[in-house]
C-alpha positions in Angstrom: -29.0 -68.0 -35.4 -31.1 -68.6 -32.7 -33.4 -66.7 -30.9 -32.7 -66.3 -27.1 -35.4 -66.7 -25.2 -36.7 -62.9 -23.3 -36.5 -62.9 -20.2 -38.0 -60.5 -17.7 -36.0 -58.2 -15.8 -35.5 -58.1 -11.9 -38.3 -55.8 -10.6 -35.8 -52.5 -10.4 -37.4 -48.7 -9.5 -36.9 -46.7 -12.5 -34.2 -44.3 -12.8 -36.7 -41.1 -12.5 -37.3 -42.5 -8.7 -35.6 -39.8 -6.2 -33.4 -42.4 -4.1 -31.6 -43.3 -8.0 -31.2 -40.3 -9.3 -27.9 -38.6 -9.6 -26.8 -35.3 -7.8 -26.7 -32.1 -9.5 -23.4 -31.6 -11.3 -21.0 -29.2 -9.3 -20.0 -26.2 -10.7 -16.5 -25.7 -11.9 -14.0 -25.1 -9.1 -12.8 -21.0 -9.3 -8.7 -20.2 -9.3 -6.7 -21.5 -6.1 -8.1 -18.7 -3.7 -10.7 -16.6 -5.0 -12.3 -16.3 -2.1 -9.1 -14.7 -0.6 -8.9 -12.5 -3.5 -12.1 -11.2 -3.6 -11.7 -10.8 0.1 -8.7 -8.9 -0.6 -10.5 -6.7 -3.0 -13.0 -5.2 -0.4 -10.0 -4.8 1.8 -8.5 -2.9 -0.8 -11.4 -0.6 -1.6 -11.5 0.3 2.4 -8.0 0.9 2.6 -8.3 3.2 -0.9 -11.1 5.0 1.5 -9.1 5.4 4.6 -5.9 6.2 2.6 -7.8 9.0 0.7 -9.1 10.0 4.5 -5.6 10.2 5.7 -4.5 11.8 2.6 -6.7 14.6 2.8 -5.6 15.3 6.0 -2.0 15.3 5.5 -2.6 17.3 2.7 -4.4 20.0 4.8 -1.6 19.8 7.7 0.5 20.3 4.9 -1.2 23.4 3.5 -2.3 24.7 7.2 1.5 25.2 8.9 4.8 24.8 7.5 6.2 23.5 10.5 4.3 20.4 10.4 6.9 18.3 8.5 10.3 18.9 8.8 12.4 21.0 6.0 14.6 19.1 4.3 18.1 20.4 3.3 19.5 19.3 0.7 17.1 16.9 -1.5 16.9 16.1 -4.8 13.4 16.2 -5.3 12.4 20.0 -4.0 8.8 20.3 -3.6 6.9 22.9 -1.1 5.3 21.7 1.1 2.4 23.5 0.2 3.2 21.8 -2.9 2.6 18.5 -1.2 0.1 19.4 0.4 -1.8 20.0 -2.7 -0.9 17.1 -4.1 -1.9 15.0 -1.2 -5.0 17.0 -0.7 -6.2 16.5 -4.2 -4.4 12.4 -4.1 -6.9 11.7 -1.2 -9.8 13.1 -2.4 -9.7 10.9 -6.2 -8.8 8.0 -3.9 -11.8 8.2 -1.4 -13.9 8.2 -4.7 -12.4 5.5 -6.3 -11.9 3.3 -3.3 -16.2 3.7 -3.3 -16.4 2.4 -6.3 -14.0 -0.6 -5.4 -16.6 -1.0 -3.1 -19.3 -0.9 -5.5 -17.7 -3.7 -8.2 -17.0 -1.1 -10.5 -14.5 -2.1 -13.6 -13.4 1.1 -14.2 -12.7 1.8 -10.6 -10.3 -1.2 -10.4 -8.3 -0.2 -13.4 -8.4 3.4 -12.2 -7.5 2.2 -8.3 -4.0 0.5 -9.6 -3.2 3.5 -11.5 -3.7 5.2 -8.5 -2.5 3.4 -6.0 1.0 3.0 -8.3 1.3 7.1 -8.1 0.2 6.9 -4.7 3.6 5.2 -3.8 5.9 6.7 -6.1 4.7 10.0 -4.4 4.8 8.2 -0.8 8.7 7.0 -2.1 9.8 11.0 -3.0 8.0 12.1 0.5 9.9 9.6 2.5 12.7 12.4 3.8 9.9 14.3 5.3 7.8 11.2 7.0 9.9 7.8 6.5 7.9 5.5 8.7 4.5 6.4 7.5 5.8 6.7 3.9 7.3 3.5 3.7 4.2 2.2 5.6 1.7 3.3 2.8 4.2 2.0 0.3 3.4 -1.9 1.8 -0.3 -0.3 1.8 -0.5 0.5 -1.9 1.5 -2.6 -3.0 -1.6 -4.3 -1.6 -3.7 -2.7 -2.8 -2.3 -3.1 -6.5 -2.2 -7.0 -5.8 -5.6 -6.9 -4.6 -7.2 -5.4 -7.2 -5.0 -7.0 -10.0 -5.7 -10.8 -8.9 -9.4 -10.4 -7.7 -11.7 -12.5 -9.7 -13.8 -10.5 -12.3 -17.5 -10.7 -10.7 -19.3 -8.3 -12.8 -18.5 -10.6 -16.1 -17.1 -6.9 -17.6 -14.2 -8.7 -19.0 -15.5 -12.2 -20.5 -16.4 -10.2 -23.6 -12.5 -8.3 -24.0 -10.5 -11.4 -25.1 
């Protein structure tokens, strides 16, 4: 074997100069629209807060004068509606709370906000004979709602411990 002779390399700047250096990796790309997800969740805590406005006052319309809503006849779910009113009255004023919360990135109001929002339109689907339009209205509003906090990326890092 021989020995090659050494030669000297071309006069290069060293990697450590600023022009060769390489760019800071990314960071990993987050799901296929987070940022419309996490969008959607502040949309969702606002409308948990205006839902739990207009629930409160539905409720107290309810509870103030019986001829606010119509009677129904014949129905298969009979409720007052000084039972309803209570229910929205007291619906309302757990959802303005929890809707701040949404607000505030807190875990357990998310959890809490689906379970709420899922009563909120099975009660809006047995109110429908007295309000149809603005029941069927707040059942698009709640599905929403469920799907906005259900998909919205965790930010908090509450649930990267809880697999």
């Amino acid at each position: 074997m021989t020995q090659q002779p050494h030669t000297t390399p071309p006069s290069t700047p060293p990697v450590w100069d600023q022009g060769h250096q390489q760019a800071e990796p990314a960071p990993p790309p987050d799901r296929a629209g987070s940022g419309w997800a996490t969008g959607g969740l502040v949309f969702a805590g606002v409308l948990m807060l205006v839902n739990g406005v207009l629930a409160v006052l539905q409720g107290i319309s309810a509870l103030a004068a019986d001829d606010v809503y119509d009677r129904i006849g014949d129905y298969v779910y009979k409720i007052s509606l000084t039972g309803w009113g209570w229910i929205m009255l007291v619906l309302g004023a757990v959802l303005v709370g929890v809707g701040y919360g949404v607000l505030k990135g807190a875990w357990w109001a998310r959890m809490t906000g689906i379970f709420l929002a899922s009563a909120a339109m099975v009660l809006h689907f047995l109110f429908l004979p007295y309000s149809p339009v603005w029941s069927g209205l707040m059942i698009g509003v709640d599905f929403f709602v469920i799907w906005a906090l259900a998909t919205a990326p965790d930010s908090t890092g509450a649930r990267r411990g809880m697999t």
